[in-house]
C-alpha positions in Angstrom: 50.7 121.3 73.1 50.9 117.6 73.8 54.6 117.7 72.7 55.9 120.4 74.4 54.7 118.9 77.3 56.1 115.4 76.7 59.1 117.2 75.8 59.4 118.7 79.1 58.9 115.6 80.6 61.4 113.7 79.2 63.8 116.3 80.0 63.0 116.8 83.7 63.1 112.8 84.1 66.6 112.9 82.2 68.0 115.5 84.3 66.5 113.7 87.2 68.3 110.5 86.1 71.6 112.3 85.7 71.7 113.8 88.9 71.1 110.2 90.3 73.7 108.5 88.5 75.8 111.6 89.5 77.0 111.5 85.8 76.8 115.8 85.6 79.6 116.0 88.2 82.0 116.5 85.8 80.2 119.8 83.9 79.6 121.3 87.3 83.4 120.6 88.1 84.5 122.4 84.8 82.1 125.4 85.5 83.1 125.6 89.0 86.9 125.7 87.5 86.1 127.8 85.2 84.3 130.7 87.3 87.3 130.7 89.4 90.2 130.9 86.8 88.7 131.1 83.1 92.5 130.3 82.1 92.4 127.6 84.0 93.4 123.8 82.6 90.7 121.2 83.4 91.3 117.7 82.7 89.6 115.2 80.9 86.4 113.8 82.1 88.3 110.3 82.3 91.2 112.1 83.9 88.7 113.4 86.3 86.7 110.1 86.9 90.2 108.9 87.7 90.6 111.2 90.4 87.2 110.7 91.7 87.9 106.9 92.2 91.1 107.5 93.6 89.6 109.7 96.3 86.6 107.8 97.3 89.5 104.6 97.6 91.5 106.4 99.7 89.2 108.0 102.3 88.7 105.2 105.2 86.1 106.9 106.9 84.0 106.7 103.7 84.2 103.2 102.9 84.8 102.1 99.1 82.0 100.5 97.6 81.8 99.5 93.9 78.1 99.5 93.0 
C-alpha cells in the first residue's frame, strides 16, 4: 500500500517536472503529427530541438533568452 502510493508519487512529481522543463514537447509533437497523417515523417528529436531553437531565435517580439 505504502508503495503503490510512493509510486504514484514519484510519477506525478516526474511528470510534473517534465512538463516544467518542457522536455515532453517533442512526444506531443510526434502524436500531434501522427493523428493528422499516420504516414507522416517526423524528425528526430534533435532535428526537432533544432527547429525549436531556431524559432524562438528568430521571433523579435518574443525575445531569445538562453536559460
Amino acid at each position: 500500500m505504502l508503495r503503490s502510493g510512493l509510486l504514484r508519487a514519484a510519477s506525478a512529481v516526474r511528470w510534473y517536472v517534465r512538463e516544467l522543463m518542457d522536455e515532453s514537447a517533442y512526444e506531443r509533437y510526434v502524436a500531434h503529427a501522427r493523428s493528422h497523417d499516420p504516414s507522416v515523417s517526423v524528425p528526430s528529436r534533435r532535428e526537432f530541438e533544432r527547429m525549436r531553437t531556431d524559432r524562438q531565435e528568430s521571433d523579435p517580439s518574443a525575445g531569445f533568452r538562453c536559460c
